[in-house]
C-alpha positions in Angstrom: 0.0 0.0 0.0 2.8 2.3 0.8 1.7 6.0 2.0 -2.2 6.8 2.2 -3.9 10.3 2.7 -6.4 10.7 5.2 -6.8 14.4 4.5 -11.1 13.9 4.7 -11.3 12.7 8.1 -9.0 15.4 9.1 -11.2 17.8 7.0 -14.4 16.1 8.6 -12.7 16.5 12.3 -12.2 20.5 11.9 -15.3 20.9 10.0 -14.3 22.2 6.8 -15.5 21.6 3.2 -12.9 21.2 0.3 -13.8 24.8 -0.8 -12.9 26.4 2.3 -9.2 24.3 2.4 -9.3 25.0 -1.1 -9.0 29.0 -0.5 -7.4 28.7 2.6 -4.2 26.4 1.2 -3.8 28.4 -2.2 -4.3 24.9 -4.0 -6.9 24.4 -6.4 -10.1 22.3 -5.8 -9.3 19.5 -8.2 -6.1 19.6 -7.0 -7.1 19.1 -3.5 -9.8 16.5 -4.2 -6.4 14.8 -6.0 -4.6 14.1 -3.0 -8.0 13.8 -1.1 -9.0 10.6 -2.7 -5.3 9.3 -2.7 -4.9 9.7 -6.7 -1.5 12.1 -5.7 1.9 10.4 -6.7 3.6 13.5 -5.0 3.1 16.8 -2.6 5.1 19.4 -2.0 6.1 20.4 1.0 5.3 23.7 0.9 1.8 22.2 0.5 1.6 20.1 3.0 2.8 22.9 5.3 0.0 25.2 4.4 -2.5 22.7 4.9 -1.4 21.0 8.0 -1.4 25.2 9.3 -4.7 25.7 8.5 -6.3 22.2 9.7 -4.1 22.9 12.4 -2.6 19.3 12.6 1.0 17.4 12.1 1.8 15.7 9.1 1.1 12.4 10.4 -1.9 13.2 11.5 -3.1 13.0 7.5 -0.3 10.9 6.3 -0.1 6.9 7.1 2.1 4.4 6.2 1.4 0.6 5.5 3.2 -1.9 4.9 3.3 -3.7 1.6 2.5 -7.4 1.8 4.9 -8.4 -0.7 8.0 -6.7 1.7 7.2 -8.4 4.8 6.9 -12.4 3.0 10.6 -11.6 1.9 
């Protein structure tokens, strides 16, 4: 699995719609709904800055890691 994004629970926990991180982050919609739904292959840092600021959270508060399957048999 590798790294997931829970960005919409931590949107759901503060209370805030896409729109409003949208505007607040200075990132597009689509681009947000991007890493949202976990189609993102990268994000800046700057980026995840901004919106760990405004959701007032840590990094790992929205990013998780799992391990892949196929690592641990080896």
């Amino acid at each position: 699995m590798g790294i997931t994004i829970d960005l919409d629970v931590m949107m759901a926990r503060r209370k805030m719609r896409l729109k409003e991180l949208s505007k607040l982050v200075g990132v597009t919609e689509q681009n947000l709904s991007i890493l949202k739904n976990g189609k993102a292959k990268a994000v800046r840092f700057s980026t995840l800055e901004k919106i760990c600021e405004v959701l007032e959270c840590q990094p790992g508060d929205i990013l998780i890691y799992t391990a892949d399957e196929i690592a641990e048999s080896e």
